[in-house]
C-alpha positions as CSV (number, residue, x, y, z in Angstrom):
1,X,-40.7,-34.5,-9.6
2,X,-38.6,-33.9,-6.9
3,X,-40.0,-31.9,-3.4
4,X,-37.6,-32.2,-1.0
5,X,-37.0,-35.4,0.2
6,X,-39.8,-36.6,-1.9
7,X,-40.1,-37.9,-5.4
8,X,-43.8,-36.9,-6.8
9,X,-45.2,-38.7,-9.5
10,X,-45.9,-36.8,-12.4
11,X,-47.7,-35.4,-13.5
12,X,-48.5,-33.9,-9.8
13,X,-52.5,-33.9,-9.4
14,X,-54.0,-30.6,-8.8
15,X,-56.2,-31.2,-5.8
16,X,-59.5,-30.0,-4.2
17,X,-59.0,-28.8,-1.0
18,X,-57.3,-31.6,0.2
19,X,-57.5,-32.8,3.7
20,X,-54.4,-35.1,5.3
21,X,-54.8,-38.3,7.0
22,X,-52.0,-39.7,8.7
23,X,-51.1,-42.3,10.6
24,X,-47.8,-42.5,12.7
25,X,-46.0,-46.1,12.6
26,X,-45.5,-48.3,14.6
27,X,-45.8,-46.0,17.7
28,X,-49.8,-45.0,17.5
29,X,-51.1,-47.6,15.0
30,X,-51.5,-50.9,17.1
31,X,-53.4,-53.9,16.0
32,X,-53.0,-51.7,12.8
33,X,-56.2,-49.9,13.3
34,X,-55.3,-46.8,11.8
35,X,-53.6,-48.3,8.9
36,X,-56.8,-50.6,8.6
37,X,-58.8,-47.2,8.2
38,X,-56.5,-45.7,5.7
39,X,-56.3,-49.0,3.4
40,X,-60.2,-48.7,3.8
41,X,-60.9,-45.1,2.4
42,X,-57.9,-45.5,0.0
43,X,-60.3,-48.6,-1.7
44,X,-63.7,-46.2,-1.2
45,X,-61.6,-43.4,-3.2
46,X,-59.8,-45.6,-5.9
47,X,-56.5,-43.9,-4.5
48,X,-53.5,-43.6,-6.6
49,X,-50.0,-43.1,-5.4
50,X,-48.5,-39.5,-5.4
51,X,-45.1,-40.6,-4.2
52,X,-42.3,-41.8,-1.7
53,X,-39.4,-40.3,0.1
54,X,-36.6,-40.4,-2.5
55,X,-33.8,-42.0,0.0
56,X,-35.3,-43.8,2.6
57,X,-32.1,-44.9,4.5
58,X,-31.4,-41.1,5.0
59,X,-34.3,-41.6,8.2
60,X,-34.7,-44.9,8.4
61,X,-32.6,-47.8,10.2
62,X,-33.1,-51.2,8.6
63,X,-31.7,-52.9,11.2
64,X,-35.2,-52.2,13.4
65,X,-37.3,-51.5,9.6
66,X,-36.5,-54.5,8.5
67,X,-36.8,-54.9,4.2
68,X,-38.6,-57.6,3.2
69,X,-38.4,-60.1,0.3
70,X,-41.4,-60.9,-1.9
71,X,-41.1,-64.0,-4.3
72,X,-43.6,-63.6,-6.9
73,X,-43.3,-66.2,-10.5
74,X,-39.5,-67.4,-9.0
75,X,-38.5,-63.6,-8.6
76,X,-37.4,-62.2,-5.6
77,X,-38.4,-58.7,-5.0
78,X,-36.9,-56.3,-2.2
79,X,-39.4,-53.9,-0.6
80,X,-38.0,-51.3,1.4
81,X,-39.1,-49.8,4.2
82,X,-40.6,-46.2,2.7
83,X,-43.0,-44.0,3.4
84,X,-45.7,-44.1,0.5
85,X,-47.9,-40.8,-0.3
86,X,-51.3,-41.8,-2.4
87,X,-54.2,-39.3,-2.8
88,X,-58.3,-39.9,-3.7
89,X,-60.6,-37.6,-5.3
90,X,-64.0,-36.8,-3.9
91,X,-66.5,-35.4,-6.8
92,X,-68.2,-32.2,-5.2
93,X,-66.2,-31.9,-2.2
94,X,-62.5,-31.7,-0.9
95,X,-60.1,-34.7,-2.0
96,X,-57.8,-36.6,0.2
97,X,-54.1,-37.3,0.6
98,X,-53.1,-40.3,2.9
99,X,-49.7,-40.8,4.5
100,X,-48.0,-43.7,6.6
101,X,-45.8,-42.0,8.5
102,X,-43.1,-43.8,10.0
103,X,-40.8,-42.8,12.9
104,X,-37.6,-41.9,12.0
105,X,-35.2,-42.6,13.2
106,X,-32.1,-40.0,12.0
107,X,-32.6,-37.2,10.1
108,X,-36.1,-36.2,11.8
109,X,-36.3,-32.0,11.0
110,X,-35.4,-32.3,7.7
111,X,-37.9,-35.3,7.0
112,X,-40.5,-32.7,9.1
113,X,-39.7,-29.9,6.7
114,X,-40.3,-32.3,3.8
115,X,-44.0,-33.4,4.8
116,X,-44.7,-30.0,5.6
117,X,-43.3,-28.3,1.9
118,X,-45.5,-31.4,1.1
119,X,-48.8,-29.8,2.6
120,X,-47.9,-26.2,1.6
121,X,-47.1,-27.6,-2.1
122,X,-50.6,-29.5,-2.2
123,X,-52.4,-26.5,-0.2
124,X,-54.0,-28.8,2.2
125,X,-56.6,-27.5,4.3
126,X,-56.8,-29.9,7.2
127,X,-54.5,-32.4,8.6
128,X,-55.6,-35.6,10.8
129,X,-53.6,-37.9,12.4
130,X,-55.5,-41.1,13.0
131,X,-54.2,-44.6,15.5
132,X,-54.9,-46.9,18.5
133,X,-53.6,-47.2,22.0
134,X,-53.6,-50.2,24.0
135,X,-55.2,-49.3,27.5
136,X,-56.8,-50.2,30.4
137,X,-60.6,-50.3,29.0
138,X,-63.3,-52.8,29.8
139,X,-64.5,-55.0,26.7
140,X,-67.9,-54.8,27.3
141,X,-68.1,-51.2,26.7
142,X,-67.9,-49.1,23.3
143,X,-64.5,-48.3,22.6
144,X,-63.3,-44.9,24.2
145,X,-62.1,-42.8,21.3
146,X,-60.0,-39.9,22.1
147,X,-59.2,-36.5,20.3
148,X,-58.6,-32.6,20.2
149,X,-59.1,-30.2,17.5
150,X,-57.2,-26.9,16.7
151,X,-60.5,-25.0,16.6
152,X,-63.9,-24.9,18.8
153,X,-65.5,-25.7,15.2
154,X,-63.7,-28.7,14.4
155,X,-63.8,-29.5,17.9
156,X,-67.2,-29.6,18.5
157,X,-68.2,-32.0,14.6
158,X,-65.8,-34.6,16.6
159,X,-68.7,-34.6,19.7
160,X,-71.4,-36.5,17.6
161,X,-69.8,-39.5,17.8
162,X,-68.9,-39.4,21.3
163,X,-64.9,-38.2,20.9
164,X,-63.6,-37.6,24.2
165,X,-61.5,-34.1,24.6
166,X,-57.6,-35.4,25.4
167,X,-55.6,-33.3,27.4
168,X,-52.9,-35.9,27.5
169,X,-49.8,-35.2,28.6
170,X,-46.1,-36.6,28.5
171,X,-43.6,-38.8,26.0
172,X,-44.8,-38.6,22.3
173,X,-43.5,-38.9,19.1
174,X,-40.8,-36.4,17.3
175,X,-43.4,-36.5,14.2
176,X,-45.6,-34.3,16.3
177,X,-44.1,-31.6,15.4
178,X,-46.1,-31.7,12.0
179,X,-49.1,-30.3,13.5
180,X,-47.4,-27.3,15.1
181,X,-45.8,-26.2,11.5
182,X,-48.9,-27.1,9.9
183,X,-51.0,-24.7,12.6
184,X,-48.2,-21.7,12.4
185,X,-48.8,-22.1,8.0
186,X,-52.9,-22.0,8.7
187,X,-53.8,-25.5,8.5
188,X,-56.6,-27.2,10.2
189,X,-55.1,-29.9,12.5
190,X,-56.7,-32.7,14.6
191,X,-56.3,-36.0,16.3
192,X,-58.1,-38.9,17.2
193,X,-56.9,-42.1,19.0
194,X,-58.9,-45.2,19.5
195,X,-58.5,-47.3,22.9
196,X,-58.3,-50.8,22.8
197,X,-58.1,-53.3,26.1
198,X,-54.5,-54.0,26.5
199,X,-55.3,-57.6,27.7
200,X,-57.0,-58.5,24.1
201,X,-54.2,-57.7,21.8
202,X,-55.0,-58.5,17.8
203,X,-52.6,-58.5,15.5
204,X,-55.3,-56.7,13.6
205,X,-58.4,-54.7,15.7
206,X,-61.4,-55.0,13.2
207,X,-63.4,-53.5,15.9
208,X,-61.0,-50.5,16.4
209,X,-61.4,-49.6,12.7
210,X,-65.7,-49.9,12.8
211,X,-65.2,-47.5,15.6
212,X,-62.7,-45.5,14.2
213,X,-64.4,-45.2,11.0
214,X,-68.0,-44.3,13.3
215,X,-66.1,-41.1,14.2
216,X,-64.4,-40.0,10.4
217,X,-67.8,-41.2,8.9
218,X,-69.4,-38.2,10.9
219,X,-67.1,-35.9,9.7
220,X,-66.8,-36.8,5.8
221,X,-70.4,-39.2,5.2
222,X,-68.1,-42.2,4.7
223,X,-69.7,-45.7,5.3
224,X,-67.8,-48.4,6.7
225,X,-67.9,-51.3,4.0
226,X,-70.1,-53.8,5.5
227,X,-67.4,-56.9,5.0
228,X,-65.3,-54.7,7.2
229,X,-68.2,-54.2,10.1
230,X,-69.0,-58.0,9.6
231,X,-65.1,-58.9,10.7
232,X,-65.7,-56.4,13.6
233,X,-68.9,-58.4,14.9
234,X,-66.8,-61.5,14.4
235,X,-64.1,-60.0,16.6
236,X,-66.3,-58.9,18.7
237,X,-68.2,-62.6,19.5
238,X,-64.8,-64.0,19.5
239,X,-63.9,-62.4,21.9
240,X,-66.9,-62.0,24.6
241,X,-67.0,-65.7,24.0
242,X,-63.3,-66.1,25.4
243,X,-63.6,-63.9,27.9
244,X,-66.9,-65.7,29.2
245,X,-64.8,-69.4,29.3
246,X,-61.9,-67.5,31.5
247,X,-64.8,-65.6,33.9
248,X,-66.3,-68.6,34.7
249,X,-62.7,-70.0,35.5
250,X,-61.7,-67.3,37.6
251,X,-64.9,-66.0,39.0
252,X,-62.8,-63.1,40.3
253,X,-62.7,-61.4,37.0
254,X,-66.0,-60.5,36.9
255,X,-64.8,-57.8,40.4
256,X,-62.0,-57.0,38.3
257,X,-64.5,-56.1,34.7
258,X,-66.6,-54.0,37.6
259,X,-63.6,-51.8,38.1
260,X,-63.0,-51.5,34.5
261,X,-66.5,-50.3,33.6
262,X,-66.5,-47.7,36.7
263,X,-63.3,-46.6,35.4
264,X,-63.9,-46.2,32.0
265,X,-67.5,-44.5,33.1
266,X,-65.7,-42.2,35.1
267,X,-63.5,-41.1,32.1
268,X,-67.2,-40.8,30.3
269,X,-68.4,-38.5,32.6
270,X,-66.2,-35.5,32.7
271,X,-68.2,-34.6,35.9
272,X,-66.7,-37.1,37.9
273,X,-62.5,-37.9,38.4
274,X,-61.4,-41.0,36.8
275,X,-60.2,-43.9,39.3
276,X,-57.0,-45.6,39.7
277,X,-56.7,-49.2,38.8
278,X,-55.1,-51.3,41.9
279,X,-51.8,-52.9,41.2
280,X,-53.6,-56.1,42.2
281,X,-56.0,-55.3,38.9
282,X,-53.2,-54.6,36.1
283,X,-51.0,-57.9,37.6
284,X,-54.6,-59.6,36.9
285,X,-54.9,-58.3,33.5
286,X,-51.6,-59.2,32.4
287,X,-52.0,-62.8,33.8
288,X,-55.4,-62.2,31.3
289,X,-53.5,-61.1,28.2
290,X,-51.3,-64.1,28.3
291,X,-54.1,-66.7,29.0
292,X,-56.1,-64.7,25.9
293,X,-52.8,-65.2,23.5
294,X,-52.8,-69.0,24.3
295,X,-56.6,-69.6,23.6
């Protein structure tokens, strides 16, 4: 079936309520948290796939999306770039779709106006868009988890597990404009962003999606699997263990984590206004980040 710029599989599921869980590429998903998460509840939900944009290239340049080749049995295979649209069922309660949005990079209303005929065609209920930040956050503390909510209700089932209200501010992404149409057409919407220290860089944050999972857990009773919380403590010893061999190195770190941790406490506290970092600090962290990609 064809929606737009979408082909649906058919035929087209009717759906429970669904709620929408996005998650913006490449922009607001590194270390591949958010698509960590998604991957996650798409195995908890035996998800199927609904569908894909019909003409990729139309938004997409594969000169920076590169297509890849898969050899499988002495067969090439071609995967394009694409976004692909899957959806779980939830017995007793609302069901799910999942999207992978990436950022296009031509084209961007009309692939805007797709996702939201999308929503309206599927009546979805509540829209979430889900990813990581790198930022300047101390290790040794939980990781800060940001959000906002289009209603006081919503707003306030996000403060159990310690979601900090964003009033952020500034350059964003073009595909931020789903929200808004999904608000004007009645939809729930919401956000939230994990922050991960910016001198640790993963190539995949197994403690970003335990934490990110904490927080959608307390809104939908899902458990994180435990093989996924078990790679999180890995992570976790890995890297207190690494950072321990460089403190004791450079004893001068150990000022530089005490800054951290008053920062981040100040952005804890809503009472009190969060510090600046030095320039002295961030040079120091970046001197970090590179010594942490060599060990």
């Amino acid at each position: 079936m064809r929606l737009r710029d979408f082909d649906l599989n058919e035929p087209v599921p009717k759906l429970n309520n669904p709620h929408a869980l996005a998650v913006i590429q490449p922009w607001m998903d590194v270390s591949r948290v958010g698509s960590l998460v998604l991957s996650c509840l798409e195995t908890y939900l035996g998800a199927e796939e609904l569908g894909k944009l019909a003409r990729p290239g139309d938004f997409f340049d594969f000169t920076r999306y590169r297509p890849t080749i898969n050899r499988k049995e002495n067969r090439s295979e071609v995967v394009v770039p694409n976004i692909i649209i899957t959806y779980g069922k939830q017995p007793g309660s609302h069901d799910f779709v999942f999207l992978r949005l990436l950022e296009p990079h031509l084209g961007a209303e009309q692939y805007i106006e797709s996702v939201v005929e999308l929503f309206n065609t599927l009546e979805v209920k509540r829209y979430c868009v889900i990813g990581s930040m790198y930022d300047m956050v101390p290790y040794t503390r939980p990781l800060l988890v940001t959000g906002s909510a289009s209603n006081p209700d919503l707003q306030n089932k996000l403060a159990p597990a310690n979601v900090k209200s964003s009033d952020y501010q500034g350059p964003t992404t073009i595909l931020s404009l789903i929200g808004h149409r999904a608000l004007q057409m009645g939809i729930e919407t919401c956000n939230m962003m994990v922050h991960l220290p910016s001198y640790f860089m993963l190539e995949e944050d197994y403690r970003g999606e335990k934490r990110l999972m904490e927080v959608i857990s307390s809104l939908y009773g899902f458990a994180t699997p435990q093989v996924e919380v078990e790679k999180a403590d890995q992570q976790e010893k890995q890297i207190r263990l690494i950072a321990e061999q460089i403190m004791e190195q450079e004893p001068r770190l150990r000022l530089v984590l005490k800054q951290l941790e008053d920062n981040y406490d100040s952005r804890i506290n809503e009472n009190k206004e969060e510090t600046r970092l030095s320039p002295e600090v961030e040079k120091f962290l970046q001197d970090l980040e590179k010594r942490f990609r060599q060990d």
